[in-house]
C-alpha positions in Angstrom: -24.1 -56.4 -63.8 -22.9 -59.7 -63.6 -22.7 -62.2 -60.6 -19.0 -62.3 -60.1 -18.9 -58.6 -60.2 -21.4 -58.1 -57.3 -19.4 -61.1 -55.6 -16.4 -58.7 -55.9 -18.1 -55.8 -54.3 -19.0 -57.5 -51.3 -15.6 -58.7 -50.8 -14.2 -54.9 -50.5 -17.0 -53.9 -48.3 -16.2 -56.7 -46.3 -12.9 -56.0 -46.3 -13.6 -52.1 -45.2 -15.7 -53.2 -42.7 -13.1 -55.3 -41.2 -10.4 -52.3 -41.3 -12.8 -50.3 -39.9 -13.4 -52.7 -36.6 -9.5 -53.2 -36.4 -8.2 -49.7 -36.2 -7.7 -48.3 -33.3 -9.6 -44.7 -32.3 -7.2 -42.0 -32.0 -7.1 -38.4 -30.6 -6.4 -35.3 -32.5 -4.3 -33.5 -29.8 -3.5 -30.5 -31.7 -6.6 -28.9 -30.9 -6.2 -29.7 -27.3 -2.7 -28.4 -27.0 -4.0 -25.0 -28.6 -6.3 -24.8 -25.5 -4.5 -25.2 -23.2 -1.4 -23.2 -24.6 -3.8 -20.4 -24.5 -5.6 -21.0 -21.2 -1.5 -21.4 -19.5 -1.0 -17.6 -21.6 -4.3 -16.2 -19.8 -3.1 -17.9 -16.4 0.4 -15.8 -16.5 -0.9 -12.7 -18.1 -3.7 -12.1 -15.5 -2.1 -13.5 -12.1 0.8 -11.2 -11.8 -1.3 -8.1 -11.3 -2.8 -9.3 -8.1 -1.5 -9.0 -4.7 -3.4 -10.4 -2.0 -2.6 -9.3 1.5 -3.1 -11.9 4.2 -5.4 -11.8 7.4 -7.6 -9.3 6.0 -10.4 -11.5 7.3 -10.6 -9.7 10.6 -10.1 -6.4 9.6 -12.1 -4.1 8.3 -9.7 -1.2 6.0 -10.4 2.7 5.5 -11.2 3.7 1.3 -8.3 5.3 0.2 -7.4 6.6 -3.7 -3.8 5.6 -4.5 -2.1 6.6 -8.1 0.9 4.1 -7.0 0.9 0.3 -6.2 2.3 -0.7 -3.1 5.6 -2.8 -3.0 5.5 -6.1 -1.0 6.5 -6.0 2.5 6.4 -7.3 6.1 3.1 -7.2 7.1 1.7 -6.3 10.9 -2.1 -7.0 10.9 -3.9 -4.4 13.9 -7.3 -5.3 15.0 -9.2 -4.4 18.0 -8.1 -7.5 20.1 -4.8 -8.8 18.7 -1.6 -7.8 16.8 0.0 -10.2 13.9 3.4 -10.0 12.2 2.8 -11.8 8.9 0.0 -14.2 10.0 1.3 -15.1 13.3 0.1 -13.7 16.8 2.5 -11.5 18.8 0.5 -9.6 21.1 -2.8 -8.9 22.3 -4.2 -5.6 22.8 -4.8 -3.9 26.1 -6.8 -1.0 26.5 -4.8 0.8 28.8 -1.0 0.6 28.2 1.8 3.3 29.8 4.2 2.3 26.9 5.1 3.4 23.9 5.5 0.6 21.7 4.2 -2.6 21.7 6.7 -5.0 23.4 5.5 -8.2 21.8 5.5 -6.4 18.4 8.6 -4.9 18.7 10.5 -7.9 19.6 9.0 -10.0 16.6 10.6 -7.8 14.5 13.6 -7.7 15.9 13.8 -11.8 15.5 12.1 -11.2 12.0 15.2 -8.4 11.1 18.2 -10.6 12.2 16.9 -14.1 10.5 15.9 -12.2 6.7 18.4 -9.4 7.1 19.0 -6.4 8.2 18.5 -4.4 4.3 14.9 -4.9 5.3 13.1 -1.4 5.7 9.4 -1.7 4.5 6.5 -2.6 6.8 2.8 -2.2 5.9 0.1 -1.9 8.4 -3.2 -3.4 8.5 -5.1 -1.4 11.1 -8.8 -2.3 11.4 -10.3 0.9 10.6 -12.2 0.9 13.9 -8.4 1.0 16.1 -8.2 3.9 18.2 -5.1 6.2 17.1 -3.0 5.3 20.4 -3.1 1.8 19.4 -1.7 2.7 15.5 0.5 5.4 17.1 2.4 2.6 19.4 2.4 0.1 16.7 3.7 2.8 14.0 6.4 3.5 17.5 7.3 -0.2 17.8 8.1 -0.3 14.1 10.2 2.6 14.1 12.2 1.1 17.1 12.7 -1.9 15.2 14.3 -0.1 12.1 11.9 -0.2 9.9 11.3 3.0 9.0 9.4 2.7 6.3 5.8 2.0 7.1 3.0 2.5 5.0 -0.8 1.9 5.6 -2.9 -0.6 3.7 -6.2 0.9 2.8 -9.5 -0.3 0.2 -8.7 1.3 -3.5 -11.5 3.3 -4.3 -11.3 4.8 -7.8 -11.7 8.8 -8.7 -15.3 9.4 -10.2 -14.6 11.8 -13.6 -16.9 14.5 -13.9 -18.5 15.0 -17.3 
């Protein structure tokens, strides 16, 4: 090998070291996009089979096996001190009560029917499972009164044990 051709060698890897400091780093983002294409897919696939039903916090549900899911509806949360109409407070409960309905109850769902219409039939109840029947019989009263004469009861899905 002769001088001038070692000379000429240096020169290139000088050169390709000098490219090498110059360029700038850059990002594949294909991969990345695949990710979260696929993580976005999961996301809508999984979350429209859930329905979570508010202010279950406070109540305590009966086990019940159901073939059919519920459709969504106004809900009227029953525990053993207070009465809710879709999150919000309407009455309290009193132990002893001559009437047949529920006044505060009944008169939230009367503001709740004219502002969303008056179509509106379906009402689920939350009833702590600890509620005397009185208390679900007026509130299941105070919801007939109202017009909404479909009520349904929200229970804990338990699922049917198969025998071998």
């Amino acid at each position: 090998m002769s001088v001038g051709q070692s000379g000429f060698q240096s020169k290139v890897l000088a050169r390709r070291r000098q490219k090498k400091r110059k360029s700038i780093a850059t990002m594949n983002l294909v991969s990345l996009m695949d990710i979260f294409t696929i993580l976005v897919f999961f996301l809508l696939v999984n979350s429209s089979n859930v329905e979570v039903l508010p202010g279950k916090s406070s109540v305590t549900l009966p086990k019940s096996v159901a073939d059919a899911k519920p459709a969504e509806t106004i809900v009227v949360t029953v525990s053993n001190k207070q009465i809710m109409l879709q999150g919000e407070v309407v009455a309290k409960v009193s132990a002893k009560s001559s009437q047949d309905i529920v006044p505060g109850l009944f008169d939230a769902l009367n503001v709740y029917r004219q502002q969303h219409g008056k179509h509106i039939r379906n009402v689920t109840i939350l009833g702590d499972k600890g509620i005397s029947y009185a208390l679900l019989k007026r509130v299941m009263t105070s919801c007939a009164r109202a017009q909404f004469s479909e009520i349904s009861l929200a229970v804990e899905q338990t699922y049917r044990q198969v025998s071998p």
